[in-house]
N, C-alpha and C positions, 0 to 999 in steps of 0.2 A: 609503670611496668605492665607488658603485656599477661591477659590472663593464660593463666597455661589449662589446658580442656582434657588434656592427654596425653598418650605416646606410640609414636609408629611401632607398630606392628607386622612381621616378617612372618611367614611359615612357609613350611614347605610347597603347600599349596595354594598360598597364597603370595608368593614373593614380591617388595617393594622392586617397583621396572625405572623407567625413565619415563614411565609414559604415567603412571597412578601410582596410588600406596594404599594402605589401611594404616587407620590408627580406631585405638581403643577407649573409648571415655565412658564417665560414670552415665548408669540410669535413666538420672534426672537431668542432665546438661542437656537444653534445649537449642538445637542447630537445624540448619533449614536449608535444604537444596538451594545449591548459587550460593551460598557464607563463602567467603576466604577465609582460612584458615593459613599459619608461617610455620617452619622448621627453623630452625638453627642447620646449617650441614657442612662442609669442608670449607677449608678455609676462608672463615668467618663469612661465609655469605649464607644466605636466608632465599631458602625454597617455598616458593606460595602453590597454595592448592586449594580448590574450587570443591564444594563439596557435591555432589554426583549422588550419592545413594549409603541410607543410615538400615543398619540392623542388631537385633536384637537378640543376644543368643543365653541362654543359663548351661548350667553342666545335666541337665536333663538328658537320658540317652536318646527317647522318643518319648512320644506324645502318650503311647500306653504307658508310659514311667509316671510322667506327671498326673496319668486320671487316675491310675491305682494310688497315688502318693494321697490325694485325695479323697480317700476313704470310699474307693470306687465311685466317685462319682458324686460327693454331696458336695453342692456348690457350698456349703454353709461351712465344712471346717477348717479348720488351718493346719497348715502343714506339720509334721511333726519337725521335720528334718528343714531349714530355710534354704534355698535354692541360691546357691550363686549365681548371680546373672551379671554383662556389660553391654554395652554399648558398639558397635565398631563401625567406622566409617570409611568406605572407601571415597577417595579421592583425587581429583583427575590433577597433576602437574600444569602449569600453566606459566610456569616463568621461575629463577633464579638471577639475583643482584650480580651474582660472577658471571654467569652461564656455564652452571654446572651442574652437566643432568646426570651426573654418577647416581644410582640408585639411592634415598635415604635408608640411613641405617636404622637397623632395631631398636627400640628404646627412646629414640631422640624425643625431645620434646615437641609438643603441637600446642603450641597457641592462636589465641584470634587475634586480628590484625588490628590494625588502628585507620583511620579516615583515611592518613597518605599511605601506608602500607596498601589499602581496597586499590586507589586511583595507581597506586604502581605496579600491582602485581593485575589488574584488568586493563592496562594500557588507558588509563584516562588521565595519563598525569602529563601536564604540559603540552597539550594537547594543539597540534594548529591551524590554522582555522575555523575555530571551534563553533559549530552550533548545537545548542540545546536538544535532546531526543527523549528528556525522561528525567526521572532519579531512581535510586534503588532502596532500597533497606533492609537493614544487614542486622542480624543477631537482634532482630524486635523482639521477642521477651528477654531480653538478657539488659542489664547496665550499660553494658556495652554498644547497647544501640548506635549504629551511625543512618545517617541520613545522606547522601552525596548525589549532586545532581549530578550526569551522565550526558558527557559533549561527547559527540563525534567529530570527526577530522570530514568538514564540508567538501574536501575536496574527492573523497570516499563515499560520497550521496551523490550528489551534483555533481562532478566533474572536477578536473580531468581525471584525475586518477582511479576512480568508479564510480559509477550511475545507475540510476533506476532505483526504484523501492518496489515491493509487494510484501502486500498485506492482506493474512487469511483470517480467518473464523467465521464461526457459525454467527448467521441474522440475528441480531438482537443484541446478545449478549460481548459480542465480541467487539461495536464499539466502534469498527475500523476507519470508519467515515472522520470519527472522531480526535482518532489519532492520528491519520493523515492531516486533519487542518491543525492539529498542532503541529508540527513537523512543518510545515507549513508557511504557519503563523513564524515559528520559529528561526527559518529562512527568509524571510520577509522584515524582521525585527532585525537581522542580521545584517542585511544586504539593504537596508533602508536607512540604517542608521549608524551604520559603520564605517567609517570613511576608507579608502585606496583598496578596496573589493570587491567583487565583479558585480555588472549589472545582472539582477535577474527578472524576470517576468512569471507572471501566471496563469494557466486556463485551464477552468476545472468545469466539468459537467453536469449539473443537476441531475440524478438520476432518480429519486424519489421524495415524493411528495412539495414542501420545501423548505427541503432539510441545509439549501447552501442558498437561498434567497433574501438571506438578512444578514451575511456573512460582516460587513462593517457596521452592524448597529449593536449595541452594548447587549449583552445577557443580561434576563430580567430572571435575577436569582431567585429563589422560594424564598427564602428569609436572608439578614442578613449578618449569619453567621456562617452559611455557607458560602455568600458572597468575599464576606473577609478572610476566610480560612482560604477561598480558592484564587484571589488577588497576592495574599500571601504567598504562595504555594508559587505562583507566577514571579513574584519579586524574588523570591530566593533561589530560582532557577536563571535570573539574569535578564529575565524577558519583560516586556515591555505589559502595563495591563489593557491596553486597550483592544480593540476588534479590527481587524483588518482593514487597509487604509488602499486608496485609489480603485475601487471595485468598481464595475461596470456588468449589468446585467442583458442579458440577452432572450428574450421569448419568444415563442414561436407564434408568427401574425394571426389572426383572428377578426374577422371582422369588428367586435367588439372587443379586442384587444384582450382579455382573459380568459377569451374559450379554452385555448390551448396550454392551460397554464392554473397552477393551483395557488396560484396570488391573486387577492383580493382587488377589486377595481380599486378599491381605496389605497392599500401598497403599492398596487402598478403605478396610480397616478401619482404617490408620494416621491416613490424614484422618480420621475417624468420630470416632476417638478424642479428636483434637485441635477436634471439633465444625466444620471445615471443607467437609466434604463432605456433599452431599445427593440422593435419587433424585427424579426426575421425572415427575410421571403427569400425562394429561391429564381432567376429572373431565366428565360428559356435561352437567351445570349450569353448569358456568361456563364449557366449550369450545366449546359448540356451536356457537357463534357465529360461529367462527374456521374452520368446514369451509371457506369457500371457498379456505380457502392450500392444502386437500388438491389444488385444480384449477389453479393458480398454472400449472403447465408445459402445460397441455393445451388447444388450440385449439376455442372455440365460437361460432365464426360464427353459429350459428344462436340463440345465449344460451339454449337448452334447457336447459344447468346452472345460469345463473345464474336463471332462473326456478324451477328443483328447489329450490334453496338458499333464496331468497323464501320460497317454500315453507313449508318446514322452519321456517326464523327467524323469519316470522311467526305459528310455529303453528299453520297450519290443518291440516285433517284431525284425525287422535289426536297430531300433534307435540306439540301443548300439556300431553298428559297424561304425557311420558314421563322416566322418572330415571335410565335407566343406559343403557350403549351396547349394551347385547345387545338391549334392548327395541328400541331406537332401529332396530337393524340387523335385528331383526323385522318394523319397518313397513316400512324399505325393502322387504324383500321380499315383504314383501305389495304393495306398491304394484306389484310388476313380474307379477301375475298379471292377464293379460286381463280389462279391462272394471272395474278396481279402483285405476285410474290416480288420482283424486281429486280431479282438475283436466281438463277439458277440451282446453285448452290446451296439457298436456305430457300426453306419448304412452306406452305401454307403453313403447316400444322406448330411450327417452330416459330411461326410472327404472332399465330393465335396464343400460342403458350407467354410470347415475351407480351402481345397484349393485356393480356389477365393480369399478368403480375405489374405491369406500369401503371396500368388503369387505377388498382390498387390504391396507389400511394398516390397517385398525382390528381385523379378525374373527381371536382370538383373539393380540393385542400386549397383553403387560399393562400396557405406555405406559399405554392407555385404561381408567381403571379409575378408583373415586372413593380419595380420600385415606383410610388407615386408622390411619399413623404421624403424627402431624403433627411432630413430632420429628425423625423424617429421611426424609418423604417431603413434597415440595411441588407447587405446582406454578408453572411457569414466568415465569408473569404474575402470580401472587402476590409470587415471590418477587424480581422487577425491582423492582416496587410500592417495596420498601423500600430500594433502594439507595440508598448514603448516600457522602458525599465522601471522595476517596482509595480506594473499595472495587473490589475485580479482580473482577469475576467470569467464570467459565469455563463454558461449555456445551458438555458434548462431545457431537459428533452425529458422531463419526467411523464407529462400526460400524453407524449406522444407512443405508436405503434411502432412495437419491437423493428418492424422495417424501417419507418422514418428515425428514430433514436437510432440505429445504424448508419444510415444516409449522411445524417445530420454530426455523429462523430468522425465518419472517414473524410468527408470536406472537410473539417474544423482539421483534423489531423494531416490533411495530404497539404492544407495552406499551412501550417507550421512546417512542414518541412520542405516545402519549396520555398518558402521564406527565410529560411536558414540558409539551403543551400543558394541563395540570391536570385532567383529566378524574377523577383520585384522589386532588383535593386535600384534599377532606371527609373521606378515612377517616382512621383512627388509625397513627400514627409512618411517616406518610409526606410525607418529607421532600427533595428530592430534592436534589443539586449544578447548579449551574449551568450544567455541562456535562459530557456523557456521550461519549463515546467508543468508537466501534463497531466492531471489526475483524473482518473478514471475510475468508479465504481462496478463492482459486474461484471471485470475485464472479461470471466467467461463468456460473453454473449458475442465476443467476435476476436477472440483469440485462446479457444480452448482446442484440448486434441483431439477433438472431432470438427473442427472449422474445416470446409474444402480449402484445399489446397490452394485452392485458382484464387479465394476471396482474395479480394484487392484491400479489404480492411485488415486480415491478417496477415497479407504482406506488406501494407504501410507498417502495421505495429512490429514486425520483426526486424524492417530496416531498421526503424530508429531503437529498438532494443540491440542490434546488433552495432548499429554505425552511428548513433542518437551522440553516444557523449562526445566524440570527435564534432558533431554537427551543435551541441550543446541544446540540445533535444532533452530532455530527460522526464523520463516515465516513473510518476508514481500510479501502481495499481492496485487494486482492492477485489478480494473474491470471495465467497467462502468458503470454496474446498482447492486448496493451494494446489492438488493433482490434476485436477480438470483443466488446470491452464498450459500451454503448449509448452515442452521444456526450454526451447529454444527463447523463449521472454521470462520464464523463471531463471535458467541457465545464464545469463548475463546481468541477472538483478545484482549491485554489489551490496546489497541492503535489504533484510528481509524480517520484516515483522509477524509472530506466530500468536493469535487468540485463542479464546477460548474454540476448543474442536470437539471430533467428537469420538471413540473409538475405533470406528470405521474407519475416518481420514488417515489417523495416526499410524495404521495398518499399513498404507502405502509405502509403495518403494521411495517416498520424497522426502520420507522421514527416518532412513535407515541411519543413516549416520548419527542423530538425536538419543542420547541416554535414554534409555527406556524409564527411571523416573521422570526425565524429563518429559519427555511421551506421556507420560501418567499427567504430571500437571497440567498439560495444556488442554486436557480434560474438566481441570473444576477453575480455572482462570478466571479472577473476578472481572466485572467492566472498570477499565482504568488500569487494565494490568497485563502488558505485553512480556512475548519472549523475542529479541530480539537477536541480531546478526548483523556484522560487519567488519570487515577486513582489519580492521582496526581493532578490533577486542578479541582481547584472549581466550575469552570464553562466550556461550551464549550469556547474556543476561536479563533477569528478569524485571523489566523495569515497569514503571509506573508514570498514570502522567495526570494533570490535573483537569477539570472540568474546563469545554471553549470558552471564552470570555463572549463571543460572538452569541444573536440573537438566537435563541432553538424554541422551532414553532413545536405545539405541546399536539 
């Protein structure tokens, strides 16, 4: 028999709607923002409700009542008179077994729910498609405790039916890195070892330190009680204990192979060994085409770059005769001597400008250089070309400069979606999955609402946020202030996970619709402990998820 907590409560100024209620309980009953709580209500069906915000009130008229009742003011005595006090809790509606949102009536009873009552009245019950996103817990100081893992409907992440994920919080505490590779991990368990379900792919980007460089080597636990407790934790969520399977690493060249890259000569050569890892060049034939992502961050009102780049990509001038980037970086500089401009049109001063900033990134990075190894040297858009179903792939662009780590994501990103839409479907063993998988760190740094409009890195990521799950594209992103990202890539996420923030963030217009206790907890949010969102749940929830199984450098 369910326990009973309380009973709805009506007043004048407070009226039971169709949309919330209050109800009243003792003192002491311990309930927690996100509990379900049941009615009983018209014809025999049963009204669930999410609980939203708990207060506490006595028959005290004010505050002067209660310090004068206190002997003016001694914390030391006790009341003469004992204060009646209760409980009352408002709470949001979120479903009825008939679909009967008549208002609940006064009095009725409130109890708490049971494991399948939680999964029916949050839409987790019979769930299809299911992939693993978490678990929750429900009434943790109470008897009543439930534990219940938290599927979502994969066709509401991944496609068709909604796509994209973001995911905010503040640096550190919020984790997000971490719950993205579960999520992750947990599509990949799904889609790897499920039979008659779509192929998927992966390509994720190292953006610091290396934190995604051992992603299928086992987690070397502190002891082994957190070991068991967190393989546990994995087994009873459905998922599989091991660390990510078919990975392929990618780093930026170096003559010494580890300059550009915070993997140890001894790690590099181990993946080498194991034919897993490979370095990166970009070749002046088959990149040039891609300069305009060098200008991605940089404002031109006047399009005097995007007319340089014309330029260039069309050939004229000696562009047409040239095969390496040193030549290349020759002509610019001839172009920026007086009266040698080569176009009319664009100026000294506008080749001198697009010089500076090329030179930049390309004059003497041996990034830029043609292929000599094809064994273990690639290049990036080749080596996308072939990805194939269940495959991870990892780009690290962590010790590179903010311009190259831009460079380096919109190639990686403009070959996934010209690969999707078949642009290389004539060549040889290219074959692609039906769906690919993007994860991005930072996403601020080249799709926030101050990115120029013209970047070609923020209009690759808005096509495929706007047109991505038709093309089976799909964007998971990570930032830490959810406002700074452009709304038009928030605005189509069908999936959004909220960490720890901070009161500033919560302030924004991105969080109006969010319960203001809600609001309040995403302020003291532990690590391991999201608020999530998706089409599919009737309410936010706040969920939990357990430590990677995958290797994490300390």
């Amino acid at each position: 028999m369910s326990k009973i907590i309380g009973k709805v409560i009506a007043t004048e100024k407070n009226p039971s709607t169709i949309d919330d209620f209050y109800f009243w309980t003792k003192p002491d009953m311990i309930l927690n923002p996100f509990d379900v709580v049941k009615i009983k209500h018209l014809k025999n069906s049963i009204t669930y409700g999410v609980i939203e915000e708990i207060s506490h009130i006595t028959d005290t008229a004010n505050f002067l009542s209660d310090y004068i009742s206190n002997d003016f003011g001694d914390v030391l005595t006790e009341e003469n008179t004992y204060r009646i006090g209760m409980n009352y809790v408002r709470a949001k509606i979120i479903g009825n077994t008939c679909n009967i949102y008549i208002p609940l009536i006064n009095n009725s009873q409130v109890s708490l729910a049971d494991k399948n009552e939680v999964q029916e009245a949050l839409g987790l019950k019979n769930v299809k498609n299911p992939v693993t996103c978490g678990y929750l817990e429900m009434y943790s100081n109470d008897e009543n405790k439930i534990t219940l893992p938290v599927k979502m409907d994969a066709r509401f992440l991944i496609g068709p039916e909604g796509a994209h994920l973001n995911i905010s919080g503040i640096s550190g505490l919020a984790a997000k890195t971490s719950y993205a590779m579960f999520l992750l991990k947990a599509i990949q368990d799904k889609y790897l070892y499920e039979k008659n379900v779509d192929d998927v792919a992966f390509l994720l980007f190292n953006v610091k330190g290396k934190d995604l460089l051992a992603i299928d080597e086992p987690n070397e636990f502190e002891n082994a009680t957190e070991k068991n407790t967190t393989l546990s934790l994995y087994k009873e969520l459905g998922m599989k204990t091991t660390p990510f399977k078919n990975v392929k690493y990618y780093y930026p060249y170096s003559k010494n192979k580890i300059g550009n890259t915070y993997l140890s000569k001894e790690e590099y050569d181990n993946q080498r060994t194991l034919n897993k890892a490979m370095l990166y060049k970009y070749s002046y034939e088959d990149d040039k085409d891609n300069l305009d992502l060098m200008f991605a961050s940089l404002d031109d009102p006047n399009q005097t770059i995007d007319s340089i780049l014309n330029y260039i990509i069309s050939k004229q001038g000696n562009f047409g005769n040239l095969t390496s980037w040193s030549a290349f970086l020759e002509e610019i500089q001839e172009k920026c001597q007086a009266g040698r401009s080569g176009d009319k049109e664009i100026t000294v001063s506008s080749w001198r400008r697009f010089n500076r900033i090329i030179r930049k990134l390309i004059y003497r990075n041996p990034i830029f250089d043609r292929i000599h190894d094809y064994t273990e040297e690639t290049r990036i858009g080749e080596a996308l070309k072939h990805i194939k179903k269940n495959e991870v792939h990892v780009i690290d662009i962590a010790k590179l400069n903010e311009g190259m780590q831009g460079f380096v994501f919109g190639d990686a990103i403009r070959t996934i979606y010209n690969l999707q839409l078949g642009e290389y479907s004539g060549e040889k063993d290219v074959n692609p999955p039906r769906k690919i998988i993007i994860f991005i760190d930072e996403l601020n740094k080249y799709a926030s609402q101050d990115s120029p409009k013209n970047s070609p890195i923020l209009q690759q990521i808005l096509d495929i946020a706007e047109r991505g799950r038709s093309l089976g594209i799909i964007l998971f992103s990570a930032e830490q202030f959810r406002s700074a990202i452009h709304s038009r890539v928030t605005g189509n996420c069908s999936s959004h996970a909220y960490g720890r923030t901070n009161a500033i963030e919560i302030a924004k217009s991105d969080y109006k619709y969010v319960p203001q206790v809600y609001k309040n907890m995403m302020t003291r949010l532990k690590q391991g402990e999201y608020i999530i969102q998706n089409p599919i749940f009737r309410s936010l929830l706040n969920i939990k998820f357990p430590k990677p199984l995958y290797k994490q450098y300390k």
